[in-house]
Structure formats: C-alpha cells, structure tokens
N, C-alpha and C positions, 0 to 999 in steps of 0.2 A: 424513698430509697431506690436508687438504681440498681437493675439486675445486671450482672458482670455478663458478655456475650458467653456460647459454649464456646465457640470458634475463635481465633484471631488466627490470619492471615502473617500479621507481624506480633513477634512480641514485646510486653511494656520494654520502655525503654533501653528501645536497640542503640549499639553504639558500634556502627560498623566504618571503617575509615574508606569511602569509597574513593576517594582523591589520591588514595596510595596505588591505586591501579590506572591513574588518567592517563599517563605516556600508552600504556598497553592497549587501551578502548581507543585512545585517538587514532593508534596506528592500525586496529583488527578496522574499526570502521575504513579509512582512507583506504589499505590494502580492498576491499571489498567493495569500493564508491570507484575505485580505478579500474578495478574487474568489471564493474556493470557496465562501465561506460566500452570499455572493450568486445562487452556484450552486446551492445546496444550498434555498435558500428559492424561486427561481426561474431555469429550469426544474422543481429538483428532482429526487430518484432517479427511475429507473426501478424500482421496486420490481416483484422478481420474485413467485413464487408463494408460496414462504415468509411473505411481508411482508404481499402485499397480499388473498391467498385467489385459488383462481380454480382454472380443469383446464388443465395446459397439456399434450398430446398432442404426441409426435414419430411422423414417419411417415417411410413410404419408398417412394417412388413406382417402378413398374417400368421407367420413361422418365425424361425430366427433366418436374418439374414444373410445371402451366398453373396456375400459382395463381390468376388470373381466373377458370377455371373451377373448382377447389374452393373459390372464394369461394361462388361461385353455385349449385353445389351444396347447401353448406353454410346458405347463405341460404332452397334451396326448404326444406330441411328445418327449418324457424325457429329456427334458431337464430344467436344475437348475438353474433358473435366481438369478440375486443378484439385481435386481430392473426393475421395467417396469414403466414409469412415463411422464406423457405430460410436453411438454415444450412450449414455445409459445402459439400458438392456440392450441383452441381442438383438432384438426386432427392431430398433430404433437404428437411421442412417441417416448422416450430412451428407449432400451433394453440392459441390461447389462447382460454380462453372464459370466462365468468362463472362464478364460486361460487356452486353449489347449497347448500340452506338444510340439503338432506339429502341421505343417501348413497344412497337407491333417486332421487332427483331428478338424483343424477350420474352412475349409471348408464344413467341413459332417455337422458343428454345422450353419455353415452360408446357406445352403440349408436347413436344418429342419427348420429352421426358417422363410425361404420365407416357407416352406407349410405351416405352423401351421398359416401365416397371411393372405393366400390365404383361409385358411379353415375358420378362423374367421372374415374375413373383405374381402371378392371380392376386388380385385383392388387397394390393399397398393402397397404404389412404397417404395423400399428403396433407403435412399435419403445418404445415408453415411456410410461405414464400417469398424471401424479400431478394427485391434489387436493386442496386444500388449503381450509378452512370459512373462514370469517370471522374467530369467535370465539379459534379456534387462531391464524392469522394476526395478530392483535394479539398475543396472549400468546407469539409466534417474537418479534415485533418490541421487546417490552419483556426478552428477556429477552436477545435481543442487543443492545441497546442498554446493559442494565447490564452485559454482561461487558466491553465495551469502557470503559467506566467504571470498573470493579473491577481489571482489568489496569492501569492508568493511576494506581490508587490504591495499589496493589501494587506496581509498579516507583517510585515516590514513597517510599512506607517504604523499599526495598530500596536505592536510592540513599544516602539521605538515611542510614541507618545504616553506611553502608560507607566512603561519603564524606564531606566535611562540606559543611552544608546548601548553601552557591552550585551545590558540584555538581548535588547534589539537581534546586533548582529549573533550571538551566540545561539540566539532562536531560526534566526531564518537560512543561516551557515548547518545547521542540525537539520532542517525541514529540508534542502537541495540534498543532502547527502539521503535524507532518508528516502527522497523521492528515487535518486541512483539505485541505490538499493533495490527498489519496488520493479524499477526496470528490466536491472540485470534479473529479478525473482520471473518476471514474465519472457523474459528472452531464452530464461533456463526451459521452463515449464514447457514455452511455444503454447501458454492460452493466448488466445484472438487479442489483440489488442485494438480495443473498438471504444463506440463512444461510452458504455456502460464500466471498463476500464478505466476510462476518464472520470466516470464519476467515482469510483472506486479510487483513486487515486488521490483524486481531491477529498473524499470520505479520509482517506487517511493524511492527509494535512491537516483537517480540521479534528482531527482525535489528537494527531499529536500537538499542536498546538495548546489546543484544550489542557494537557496532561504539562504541557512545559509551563505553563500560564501556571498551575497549581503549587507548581515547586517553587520557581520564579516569585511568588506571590509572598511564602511561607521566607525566602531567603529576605526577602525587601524588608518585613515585618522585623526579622531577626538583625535584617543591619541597622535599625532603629533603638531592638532591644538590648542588643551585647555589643555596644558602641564600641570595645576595643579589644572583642575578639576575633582573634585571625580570621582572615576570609576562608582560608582552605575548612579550619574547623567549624568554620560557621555553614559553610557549602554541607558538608558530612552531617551536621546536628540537622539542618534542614530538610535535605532529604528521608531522614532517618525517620522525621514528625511525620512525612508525608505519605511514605510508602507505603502506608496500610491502604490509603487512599488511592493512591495509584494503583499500587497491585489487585483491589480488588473491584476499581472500577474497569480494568483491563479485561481482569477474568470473565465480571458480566457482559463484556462484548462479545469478547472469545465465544463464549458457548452459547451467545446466542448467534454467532454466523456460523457455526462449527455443523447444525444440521444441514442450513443453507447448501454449503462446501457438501456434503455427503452426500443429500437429497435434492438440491435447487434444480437439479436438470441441466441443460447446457447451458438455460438463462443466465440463469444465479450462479452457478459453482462457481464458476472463473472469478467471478467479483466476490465472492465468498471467500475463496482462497488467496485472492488477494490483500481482501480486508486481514483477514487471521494473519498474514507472513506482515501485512502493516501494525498490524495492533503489536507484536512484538520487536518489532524494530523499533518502533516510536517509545513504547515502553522504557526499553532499554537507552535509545540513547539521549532521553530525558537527565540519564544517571552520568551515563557513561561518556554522552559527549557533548551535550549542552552546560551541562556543569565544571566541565575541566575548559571550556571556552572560555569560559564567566571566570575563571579564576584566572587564565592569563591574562585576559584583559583588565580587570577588573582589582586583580591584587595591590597594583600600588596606587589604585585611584580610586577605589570606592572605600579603600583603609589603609588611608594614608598615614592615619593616628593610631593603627592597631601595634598593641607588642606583643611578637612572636612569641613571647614565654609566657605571657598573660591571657587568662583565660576570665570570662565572668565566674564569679563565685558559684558554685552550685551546678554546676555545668558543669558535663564530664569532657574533657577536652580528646578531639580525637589526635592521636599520635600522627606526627610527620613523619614522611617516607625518607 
C-alpha cells in the first residue's frame, strides 16, 4: 500500500486550458525578447574583465570603507580607475582600472595601488588580483559568444532527431527568446557579463531544455494515445500531467541557487541571480511559449485525422477559446 504524499505542488487531476491564453504569452514574451534586444544595443552589457580587459582588485579594509578617500588616494598616485565600489559588507571594495599593454606595466599599476590603500586606510589586505590584456579579452569574447551559438546548434540537431521537426523548431525558437530575455535581465541589473555569465547562460539552456524535453515527451506519448483528440486539448491534458513535475523540479533549483544569490559573494551572486531570473523564464515558457508554437505548427500535421468535437472517452476535454 502506497502512502498518499502530505504535499502536492499540483492537484489530482488538473484541468486548466492553457492554450486559451497562447495569443497573450506569445505577445508578453515577443513585447519583452524586442525590449532586450533594445537593451542589449542600448545601454548594453556591462562587460566584466573577461570581455572587456582591465585589472579588477578586491580589497579588505580594516574599518568600513571611505571610498572618497581611496578615490583620492588612488587619484595622487595617477592612476584612472574605471570604478571603486563595495560589494558585500562595508569593508569589502572592487577596484577597476585600465588594461596594461604589458605585464611589467600591470605590475607598477598593481603596487601603486597597494600604496595609495596603505596611504588611505592602514592595513587593506588585498584579497584578489586579476588582469586581463585586450587582445585575450576579444578572443574570451568570441569564443563565448560561439559556445552559446554551438549549444543552440546542438540542442536543434538533438531535438529535431528525437522529435519531429515542429518540435524541433518550437524548442529552439523558446530557447533564443529565452536567452533575450536573460540579456535584456543582465543589461537591467548592469551584473558583469563575463565568462562565468556565459556559463550561467548556457546553465539555463540546458534547464530549460531539460524541462521542454519533459512536456515534449509526455505530448508524443499522448499523440500515440488519443489518436483523434484535438491537438489544442491534447497540448492542455499534457502539460496538466506534467506540472507537478516541472513545478517542483523548478522549485528545487530555485532554492538551491537562492542562498548562492544572497551569500555567493561577488563570485557567485551574479550567476546566482541569473540562474533564478533563468529557472523562471524557462519554466514559464515551456507553458506559455513552446507549446502555443507546437500547436501552430503542428495543428494540421500532426492531426490531420483529429475531430474538433471529439474527444477520447474518459478524458476531460479542455474548452476552446
């Protein structure tokens, strides 16, 4: 004898008509995939040190930090920061500066910078030093840019052979928009967009995929099983089986990046907070916009034999809009 769980996330035998709201999720995603890209061109990233070259220094001040005055330190010692900024606690400071042309020119800039915080704050420990050339800096940025391309190209073959093609495109048409999204979410914020981003990004292609693969999987099965019920209600009855599954494999990602985002430090938070704004986009447009894809493509060729007023027996048919 099976024990019934205390919890359910969904309950038995949901019957919600999600396809009666597809015009509305097509157009909230689009309106927002058009805005990112607007975001993406202006403001633009913040391109971290990966992308753009430069030294970024983390320090630790023995007090909480007068950042006016290791401005001004930093200023006697001539040198041209491109930001000085706490992060975490008060004691804790980013120091950004320009990319040296050479590695003896980023060391003379990496000791002016121990005196100029020795002169305005006794006793900073520097707790981290990277730098990153120009030339490197482009060649980070092309070859992040083609893995997020090649992932993309990748999960396309992999669809598209497993499934037949509407799914295909309906998957990989959800996965660019959702990547937009994740864009325009970091062009808002102004986090670093660096190679750790990039993985974070690619971390949510391969969630959301993962997640469309499940629904995808459960609709194939059912167009086998209710050979001449409408596609629209068979999209609905599908995901209806599945959203226990989704919502609650969601949730356990969520909260496990959720402390990440609150405690990661500088490291983690940004990919933290990125993953969490991914894990809900992908979520949602599993529902909202991979499945109203699959039905315009999909309506007069994957049921070609279905009658609109016919439903499988025993099956609650979901209502048309």
């Amino acid at each position: 004898m099976f024990m019934r769980p205390m919890f359910r996330l969904v309950p038995d035998n949901l019957n919600f008509h999600y396809m009666r709201g597809r015009f509305l999720g097509l157009a909230v995603s689009a309106v927002l995939s058009i805005a990112s890209v607007c975001l993406f061109f202006y403001p633009g990233l913040s391109l971290g040190i990966d992308f753009k070259g430069g030294i970024i220094m983390e320090v630790k001040t023995p007090a909480a930090a007068d950042i006016g005055k290791i401005r001004a330190a930093l200023s006697g010692q001539g040198l041209r920061t491109e930001g000085v900024q706490r992060f975490g606690d008060d004691s804790s400071v980013a120091i950004r500066l320009e990319a040296q042309t050479t590695e003896a020119a980023t060391q003379v800039v990496v000791s002016k910078v121990r005196t100029a915080l020795e002169a305005a704050q006794p006793g900073t420990r520097v707790l981290r030093t990277d730098a990153v050339g120009a030339s490197v800096s482009n060649e980070l940025f092309r070859d992040g840019m083609a893995a997020l391309g090649f992932s993309l190209a990748m999960i396309l073959v992999y669809i598209w052979f497993r499934f037949e093609w509407q799914f295909a495109v309906g998957a990989v048409v959800t996965l660019i928009l959702d990547v937009t999204k994740a864009i325009g979410f970091l062009a808002v914020t102004r986090l670093d967009f660096d190679l750790v981003m990039v993985g974070a990004i690619l971390t949510i292609i391969g969630y959301s995929t993962n997640d469309k693969v499940v629904v995808y999987d459960r609709m194939r099965e059912n167009l086998r099983k209710y050979k001449t019920m409408p596609l629209r209600e068979l999209i609905d009855l599908s995901i209806n089986e599945t959203l226990g599954r989704t919502l609650g494999t969601s949730l356990t990602v969520f909260l496990a990046s959720l402390p990440l985002a609150l405690f990661g430090g500088s490291t983690l938070s940004g990919f933290a907070w990125c993953m969490l704004f991914g894990i809900v986009v992908g979520t949602s447009s599993s529902i909202f916009i991979a499945a109203p894809i699959l039905l315009f493509l999909g309506e007069h060729r994957l049921r070609r034999d279905a009658q609109p007023a016919k439903a499988e027996p025993g099956v609650s048919a979901a209502g048309d809009s």
